[in-house]
C-alpha positions in Angstrom: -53.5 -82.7 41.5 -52.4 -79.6 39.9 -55.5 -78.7 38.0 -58.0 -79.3 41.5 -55.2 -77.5 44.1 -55.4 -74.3 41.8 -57.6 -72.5 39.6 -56.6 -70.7 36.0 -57.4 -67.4 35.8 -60.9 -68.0 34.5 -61.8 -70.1 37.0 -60.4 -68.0 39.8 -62.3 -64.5 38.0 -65.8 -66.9 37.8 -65.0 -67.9 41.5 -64.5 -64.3 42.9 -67.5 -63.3 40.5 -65.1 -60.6 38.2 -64.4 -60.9 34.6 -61.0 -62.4 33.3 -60.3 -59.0 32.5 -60.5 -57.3 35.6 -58.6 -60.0 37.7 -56.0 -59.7 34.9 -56.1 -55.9 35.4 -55.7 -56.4 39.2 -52.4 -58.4 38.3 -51.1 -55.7 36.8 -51.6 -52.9 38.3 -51.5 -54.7 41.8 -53.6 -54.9 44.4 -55.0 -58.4 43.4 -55.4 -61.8 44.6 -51.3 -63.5 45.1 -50.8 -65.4 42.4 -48.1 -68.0 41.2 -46.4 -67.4 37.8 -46.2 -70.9 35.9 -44.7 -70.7 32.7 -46.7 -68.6 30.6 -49.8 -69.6 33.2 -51.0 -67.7 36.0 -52.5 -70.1 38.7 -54.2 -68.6 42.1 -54.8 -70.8 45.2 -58.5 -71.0 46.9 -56.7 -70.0 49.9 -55.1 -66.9 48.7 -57.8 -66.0 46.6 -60.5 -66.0 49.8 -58.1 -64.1 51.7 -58.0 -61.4 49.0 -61.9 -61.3 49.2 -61.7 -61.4 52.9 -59.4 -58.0 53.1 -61.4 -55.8 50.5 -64.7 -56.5 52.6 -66.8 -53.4 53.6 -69.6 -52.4 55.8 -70.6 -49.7 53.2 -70.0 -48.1 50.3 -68.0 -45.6 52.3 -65.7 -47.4 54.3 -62.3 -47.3 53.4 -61.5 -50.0 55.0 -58.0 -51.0 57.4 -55.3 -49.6 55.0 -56.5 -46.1 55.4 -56.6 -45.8 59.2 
């Protein structure tokens, strides 16, 4: 059940279409995908990580989207 209800942090990068590195960047730094801490694992949920895609979306390269109205 585990391994199909959320994805490791290779999976989730591949799914979003980012490197490991970047989403591990993002988890750092903030600003990424929620993600649960497991032990030494990092695991993100399908649901959370559309949702993350969902809120960054743009209409152009110069919208700065909601969180600078």
């Amino acid at each position: 059940m585990l391994s199909q209800a959320y994805f490791s942090t290779v999976q989730a990068a591949s799914y979003l279409g980012l490197s490991r590195r970047t989403l591990e960047g993002f988890r750092c730094r903030g600003g990424g995908p929620a993600f649960i801490k497991a032990g030494r694992r990092r695991l993100y949920r399908r649901e959370d990580l559309d949702a993350w895609a969902l809120a960054n979306r743009r209409a152009s390269t110069s919208d700065p989207g909601p969180q600078a109205a």
